[in-house]
N, C-alpha and C positions, 0 to 999 in steps of 0.2 A: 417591566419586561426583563428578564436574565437575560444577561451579557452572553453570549456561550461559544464554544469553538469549534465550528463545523470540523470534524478531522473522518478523512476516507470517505466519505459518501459516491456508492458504485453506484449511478443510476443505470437504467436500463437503457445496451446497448443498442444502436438502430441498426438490428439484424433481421435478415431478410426474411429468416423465418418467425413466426411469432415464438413466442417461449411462453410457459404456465408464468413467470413472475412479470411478462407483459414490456412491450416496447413497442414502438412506434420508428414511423419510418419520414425521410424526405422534409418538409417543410414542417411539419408539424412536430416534428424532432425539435427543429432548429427552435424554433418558438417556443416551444415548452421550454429547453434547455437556458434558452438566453432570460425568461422571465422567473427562473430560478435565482439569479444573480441579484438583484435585489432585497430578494428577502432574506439569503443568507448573508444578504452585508448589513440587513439590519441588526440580524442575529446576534452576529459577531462583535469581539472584542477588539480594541481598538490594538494592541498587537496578537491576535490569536488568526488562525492560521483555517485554509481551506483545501482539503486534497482530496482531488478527484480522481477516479481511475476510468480513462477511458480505453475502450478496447477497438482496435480495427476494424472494419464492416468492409462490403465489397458489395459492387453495384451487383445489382439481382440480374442472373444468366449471364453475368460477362466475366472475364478474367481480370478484372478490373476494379482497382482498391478505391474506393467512396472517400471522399475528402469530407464526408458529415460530421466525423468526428472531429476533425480540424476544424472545419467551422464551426462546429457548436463552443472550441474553448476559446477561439478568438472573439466571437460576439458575447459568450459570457463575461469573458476578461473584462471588455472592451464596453462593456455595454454602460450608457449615459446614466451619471451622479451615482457609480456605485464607489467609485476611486480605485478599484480594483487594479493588481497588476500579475505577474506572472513572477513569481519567487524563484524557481529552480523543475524543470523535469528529470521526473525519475522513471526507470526498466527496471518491469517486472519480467525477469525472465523466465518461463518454465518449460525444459524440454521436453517433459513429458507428456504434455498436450497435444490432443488426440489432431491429427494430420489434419486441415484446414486452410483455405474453403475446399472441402474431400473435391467436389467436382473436377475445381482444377490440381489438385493436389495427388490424389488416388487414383484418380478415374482417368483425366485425360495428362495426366504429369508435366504441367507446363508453370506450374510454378511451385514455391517451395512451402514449410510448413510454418504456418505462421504464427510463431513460439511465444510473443510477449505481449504483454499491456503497457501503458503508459500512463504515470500516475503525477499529476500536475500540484505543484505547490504554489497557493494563490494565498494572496493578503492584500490589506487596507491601506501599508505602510512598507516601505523598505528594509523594514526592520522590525519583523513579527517576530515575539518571543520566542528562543530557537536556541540548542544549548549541543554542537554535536559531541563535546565532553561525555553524554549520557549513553552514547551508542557506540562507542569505541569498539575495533573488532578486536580480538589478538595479536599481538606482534609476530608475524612471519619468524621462523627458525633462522633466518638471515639476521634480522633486526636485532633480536633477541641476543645473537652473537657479537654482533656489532657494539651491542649496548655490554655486554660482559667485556670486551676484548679494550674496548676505546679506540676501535683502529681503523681507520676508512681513507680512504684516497678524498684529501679536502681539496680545493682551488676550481680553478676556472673549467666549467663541462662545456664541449661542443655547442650544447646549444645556447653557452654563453651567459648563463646561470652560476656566479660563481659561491662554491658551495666553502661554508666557513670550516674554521680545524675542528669548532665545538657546533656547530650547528645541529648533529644528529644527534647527539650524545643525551637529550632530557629525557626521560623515562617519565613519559605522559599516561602509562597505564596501557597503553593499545594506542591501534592507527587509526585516523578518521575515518568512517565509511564512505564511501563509494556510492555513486548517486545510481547503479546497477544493482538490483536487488535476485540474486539466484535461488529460487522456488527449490529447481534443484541442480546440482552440481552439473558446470557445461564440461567437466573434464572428471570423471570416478577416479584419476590417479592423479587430482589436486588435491590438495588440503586444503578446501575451505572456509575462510577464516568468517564465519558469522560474527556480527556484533552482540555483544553480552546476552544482550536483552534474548536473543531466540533460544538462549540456555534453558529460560523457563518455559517456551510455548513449544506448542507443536509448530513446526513449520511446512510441511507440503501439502497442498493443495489437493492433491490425492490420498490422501493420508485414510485410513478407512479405520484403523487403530486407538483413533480419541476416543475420549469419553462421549461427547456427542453421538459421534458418529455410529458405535456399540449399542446406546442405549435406544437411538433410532430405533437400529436391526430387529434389537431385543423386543421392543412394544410396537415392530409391524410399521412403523412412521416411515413415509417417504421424506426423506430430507430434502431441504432446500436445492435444487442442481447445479445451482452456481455460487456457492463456499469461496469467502473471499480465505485468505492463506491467514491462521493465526498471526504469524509474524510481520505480515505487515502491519496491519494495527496500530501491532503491539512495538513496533517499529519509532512510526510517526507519532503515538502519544507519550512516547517518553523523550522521543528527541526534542518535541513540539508544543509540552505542556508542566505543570508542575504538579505535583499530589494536591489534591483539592479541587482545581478546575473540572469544570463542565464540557464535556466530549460528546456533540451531536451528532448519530450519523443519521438523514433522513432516507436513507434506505436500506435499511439494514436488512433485511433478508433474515437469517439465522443468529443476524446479533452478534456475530463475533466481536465487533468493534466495542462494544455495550463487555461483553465477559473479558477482553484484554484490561479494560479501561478500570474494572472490578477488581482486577488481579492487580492491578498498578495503583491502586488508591485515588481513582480521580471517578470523579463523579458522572453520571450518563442518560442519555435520552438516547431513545430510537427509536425509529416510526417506521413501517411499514404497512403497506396498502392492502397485503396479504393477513386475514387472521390467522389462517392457516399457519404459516411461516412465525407470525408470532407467539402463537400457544407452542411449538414444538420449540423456539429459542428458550424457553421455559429452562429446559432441558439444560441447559448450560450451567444452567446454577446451581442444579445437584449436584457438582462435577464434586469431588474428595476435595481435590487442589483447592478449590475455593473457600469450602468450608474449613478445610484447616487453615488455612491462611485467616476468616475470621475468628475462629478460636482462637487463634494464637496473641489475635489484638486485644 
């Protein structure tokens, strides 16, 4: 059996309304989702890594947020002889996401709009292969100065942290990221600071500009309607794998995971339920980017 590293798998959220890529609701969520957990611990490498993106649901006709997705990662976590634990959560935040659940949002405005996902980092061991050296953002125009200058206020901070005369002073290349992921910018008159990696991908979620998404247009395909964001991906397999490794996503939808994975030098599987969704992730592979990047190897 290959060893392999389940990374991103979005299964289908328990929303209210059905969707063409299919989901389910109430009990039979939770059951599906929990007897998941086993097989991808079989899957798995004894330090390789599981991240799932769960999205918010709301009970049906009420103003009121569903705690299914909370339970579904608690009894996944949790569930007997997998040894599973819970590594780190991460926000996906995107403000540009269409105002939801509209009912009470739009319609009767009693509550607000509900901007992010939550994407869970799960492993075997307390210490699944992980390197955030790989994902470094840019150093702030502050830092940057600070690192030119040599000059900071060192000693004892208020909250009793006391900071050394050389402590800031290495030039690591960039700052750790941020377990907050921005789709896209919560302020247009901040600067940004993406980690390296999203240098090379697309990164918004509405993006209609990619290669995919054009060649859709151009041959009449409906694309997939729930497009996970390039850069995440392409995010967690370089933070969370090495060139070489095996990167499963069992619901890939349009494959994004499978074309980051491509572009990063690691090896991929992905399955989806949909044929449909599979012949048009085809598509990806035409992309320029890709094929020069194998030419050039």
């Amino acid at each position: 059996m290959f060893q392999l590293k389940p990374l991103e798998p979005a299964p289908p959220f328990p929303l209210n309304s059905k969707k063409s890529y299919g989901n389910m609701l109430g009990e039979e969520y939770l059951t599906w989702f929990k007897n998941l957990a086993p097989l991808f611990t079989e899957m798995l490498t004894e330090d390789g890594s599981i991240v799932i993106e769960l999205g918010n649901s709301w009970e049906s006709q009420r103003p009121v947020q569903s705690l299914l997705p909370l339970q579904s990662l608690l009894n996944f976590v949790s569930c007997p002889g997998t040894n599973l634990r819970l590594i780190q959560e991460f926000i996906c935040y995107n403000p540009s996401r269409l105002p939801s659940p509209a009912n009470w949002v739009t319609v009767n405005r009693i509550r607000t709009v509900d901007s992010y996902t939550r994407l869970w980092w799960i492993a075997k061991t307390d210490f699944p292969k992980a390197d955030n050296s790989k994902v470094l953002r840019p150093y702030s125009d502050r830092m940057k100065y600070l690192l030119k200058t040599g000059n900071y206020n060192a000693g004892k901070r208020p909250s009793e942290h006391k900071i050394g005369k050389t402590s800031f002073l290495k030039d690591c290349g960039g700052s750790i990221s941020h377990n907050m992921i921005e789709v896209e910018p919560m302020d247009s008159k901040r600067k940004v600071r993406l980690p390296n990696i999203f240098n090379a991908f697309s990164y918004s979620n509405s993006s209609s500009r990619d290669f995919f998404a054009k060649t859709c247009k151009k041959r009449k395909i409906k694309p997939h309607p729930a497009r996970m964001p390039m850069g995440v991906p392409a995010f967690f397999i370089k933070f969370l794998t090495d060139p070489g490794d095996l990167v499963l996503d069992p619901f890939a939808g349009s494959n994004t995971t499978g074309y980051a994975a491509a572009r990063l030098d690691r090896k991929w599987l992905a399955i989806d339920a949909e044929e449909t969704f599979v012949e048009q992730s085809k598509i990806r592979f035409e992309d320029p980017a890709l094929q020069i990047k194998e030419a050039s190897e």
